[in-house]
Every structure is written in C-alpha cells, then in structure tokens.
N, C-alpha and C positions, 0 to 999 in steps of 0.2 A: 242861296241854297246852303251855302258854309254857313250863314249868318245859323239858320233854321236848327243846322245841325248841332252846334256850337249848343244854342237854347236846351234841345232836348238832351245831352250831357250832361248838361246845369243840371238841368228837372230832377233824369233817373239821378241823380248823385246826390241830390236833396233828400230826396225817397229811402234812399239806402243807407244815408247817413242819421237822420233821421229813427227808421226802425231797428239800428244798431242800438241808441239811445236808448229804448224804451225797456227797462226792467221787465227778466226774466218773473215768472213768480215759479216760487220753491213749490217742489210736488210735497204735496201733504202725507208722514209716512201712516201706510194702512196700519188702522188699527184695530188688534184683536180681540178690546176692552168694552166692544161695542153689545148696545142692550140687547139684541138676538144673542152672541154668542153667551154672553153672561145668563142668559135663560136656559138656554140649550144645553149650558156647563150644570145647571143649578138642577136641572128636569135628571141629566145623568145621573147625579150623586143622588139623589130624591130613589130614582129606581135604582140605585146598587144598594142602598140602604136598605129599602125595603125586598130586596131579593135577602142581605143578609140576616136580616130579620126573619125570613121565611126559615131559614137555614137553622139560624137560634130554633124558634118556636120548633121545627121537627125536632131538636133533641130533646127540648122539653118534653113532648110528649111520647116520647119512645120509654121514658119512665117517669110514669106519675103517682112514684112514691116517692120524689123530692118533690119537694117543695119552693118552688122558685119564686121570689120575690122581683116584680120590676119594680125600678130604680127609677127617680124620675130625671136621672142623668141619662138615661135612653140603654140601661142594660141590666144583664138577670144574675142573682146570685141565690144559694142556697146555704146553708150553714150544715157543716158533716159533726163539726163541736160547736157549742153554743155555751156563753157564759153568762148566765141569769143573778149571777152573785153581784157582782160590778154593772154601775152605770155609768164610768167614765168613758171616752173614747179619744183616742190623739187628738189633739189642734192643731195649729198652727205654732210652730217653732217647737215642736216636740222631738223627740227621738225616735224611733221607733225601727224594732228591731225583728224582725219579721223574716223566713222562708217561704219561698215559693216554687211553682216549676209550672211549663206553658205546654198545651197541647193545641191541637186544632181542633174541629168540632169532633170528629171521627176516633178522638179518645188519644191520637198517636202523638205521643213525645215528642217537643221540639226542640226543648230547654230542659232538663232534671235539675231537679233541686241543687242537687252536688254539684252541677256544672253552673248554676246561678251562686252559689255560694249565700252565706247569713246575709242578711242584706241590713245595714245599715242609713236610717234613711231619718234627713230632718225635714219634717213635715213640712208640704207647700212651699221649703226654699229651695227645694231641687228638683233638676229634671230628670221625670218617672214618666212611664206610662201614664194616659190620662185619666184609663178607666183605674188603674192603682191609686193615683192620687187620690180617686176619691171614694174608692173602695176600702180603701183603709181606714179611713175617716170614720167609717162604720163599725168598724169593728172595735170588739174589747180586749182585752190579755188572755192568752192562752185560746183565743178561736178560731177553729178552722174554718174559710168559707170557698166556696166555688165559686168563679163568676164569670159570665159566658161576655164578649165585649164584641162588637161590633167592630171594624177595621177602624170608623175613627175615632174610637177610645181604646185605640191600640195604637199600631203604628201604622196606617194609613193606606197613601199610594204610595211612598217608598218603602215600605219594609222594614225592617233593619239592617236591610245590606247582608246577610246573611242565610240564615233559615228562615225568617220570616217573610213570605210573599205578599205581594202589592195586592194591597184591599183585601187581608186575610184576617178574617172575624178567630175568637183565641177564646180556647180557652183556661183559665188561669186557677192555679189553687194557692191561697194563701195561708197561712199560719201566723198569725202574730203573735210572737213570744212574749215580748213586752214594748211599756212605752215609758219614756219620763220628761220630767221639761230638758232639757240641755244643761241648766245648773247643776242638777243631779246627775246627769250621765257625765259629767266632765270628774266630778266630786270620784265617782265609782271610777273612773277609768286611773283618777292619781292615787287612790287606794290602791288598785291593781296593781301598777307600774311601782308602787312603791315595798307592797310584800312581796313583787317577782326579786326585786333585790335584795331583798332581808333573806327569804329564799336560795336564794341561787349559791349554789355550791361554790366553797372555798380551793381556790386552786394551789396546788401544792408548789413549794417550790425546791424545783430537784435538786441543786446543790447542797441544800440545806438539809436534806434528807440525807443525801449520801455522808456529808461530813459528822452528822450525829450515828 
C-alpha cells in the first residue's frame, strides 16, 4: 500500500513538473489597424466630406453672381480682382508675399487681416495651410481671390488649437501682392537694409554741443 502510494506521488509530480515546463504563449496585443475598422474610419471621413461639401455648395448658391471655380484639388474659389495682364504665377522656391484673413462659411471673422499680419511665404518649402499652398499657386500679382476649403485643406481634426474647430471647412480671402525667385527678394531686402542706414538719423553728441 505505501509501495502504491509512493508510485502515485512519482506520477502527480511528473504531471506538474512537466506542465510548468511547457511555454506560456504571449497574448497577441488587439489591434485597431484591422480592415473593418480601417473602412469604418474611411466611410466616416467619406461622409464628413461630403456633408462639408453640402455646407460649401449652400454658400454658393445663396449668391450666384460669383462665380466659383472648382479646383481639382477638391475646393472653390472666385476672383473679387483679377489680373489679365500677367501670365506668371509663383513656383516653387518663390517668395511670395501675400495678405489674408479667415472667416467660417457663415461670413464671421476668425482671423483679420491685421491679426494675421503680411505674410511672407517661400513657396512649397514651408508649412502653410494645404488649401493656401495651392491656392496661391494660382494666383498672379496684385489678385484678390476667395476660396472656400474643406476642413482637410485647412486644418483638419485638430484645429489650430485655437479659433479654429475640429473639421471646420473656412473660408479664406487672399491678396497677393507680389512674388519673386528668393535671388531677388534677398537682393531687395540688402538694398533695404542698406538705405535704412544711409537714412537714419545722425545722433548728436551732447558734450560736444554744449562746449561749442
């Protein structure tokens, strides 16, 4: 009977030593990269798009004595000045020196000009608004144009962290004053910098004064 019991100790001990052995396997972490939710994400943006497009299009038609232009960048713009004289328009590594001011669709100030300040901008090597990047591109010197942008050729789902809210379609007026390569705008700014000092007033020196 001890022999028997002895045995069956052996055994369970074998058993348990044994299934300590045996490699856990790692839990797989879930993932939220998977092809439903990537569709579901994709269906979302599909209909907020096209809800904000709904939103564009009503302004449009509230007056159809502008003339709006779609863009096959996916937005509308209209010209309030146009210049028919010139066919150049900025490139790549341009300058280009431009006012604007942002409203939402409803006409209401978000940004004013004066609070954006002149804007100094070298084409396509910095980061701008997406619908500016290439709304500028468009334009000639001295044009003013309007152009209505979707949230994501604005600032998106986040915003600006400011006055502008998540997935808020804009409207934008721009003004291009001028453009030139960067060779030239560097040339003009040392001209500048160089008659502000030819310029600038001689300071007097007060001893020298008094003892004369």
């Amino acid at each position: 009977m001890n022999y028997f019991k002895v045995l069956l100790i052996v055994f369970f001990s074998a058993i348990l030593v044994s299934s300590c052995k045996q490699p856990q396997e790692a839990r797989r972490p879930i993932s939220h990269s998977s092809g439903s939710f990537m569709k579901q994400s994709i269906a979302r943006n599909k209909k907020m798009i096209a809800n904000e497009e709904d939103q564009i299009e009503a302004v449009i038609k509230k007056d159809p004595t502008k003339q709006y232009i779609a863009s096959k960048k996916g937005y509308w713009y209209y010209y309030e000045t146009r210049n028919l004289n010139d066919s150049l328009n900025p490139k790549k590594g341009d300058i280009a020196l431009f006012d604007y001011e942002i409203k939402d669709l409803d006409g209401k100030i978000i940004y004013s000009q004066e609070e954006l300040e002149p804007q100094i901008y070298k084409v396509d090597k910095q980061e701008i608004m997406m619908g500016l990047r290439d709304g500028i591109k468009l334009m000639r010197k001295k044009e003013k144009v309007h152009f209505l942008f979707t949230s994501h050729m604005g600032y998106g789902y986040h915003g600006d962290n400011n006055k502008i809210g998540t997935n808020q379609p804009l409207l934008c007026t721009v003004t291009l004053n001028d453009f030139m390569p960067e060779s030239e705008y560097n040339k003009q700014m040392q001209t500048t910098v160089a008659a502000s000092k030819v310029n600038a007033p001689v300071k007097s020196n007060t001893k020298d004064s008094l003892t004369n």
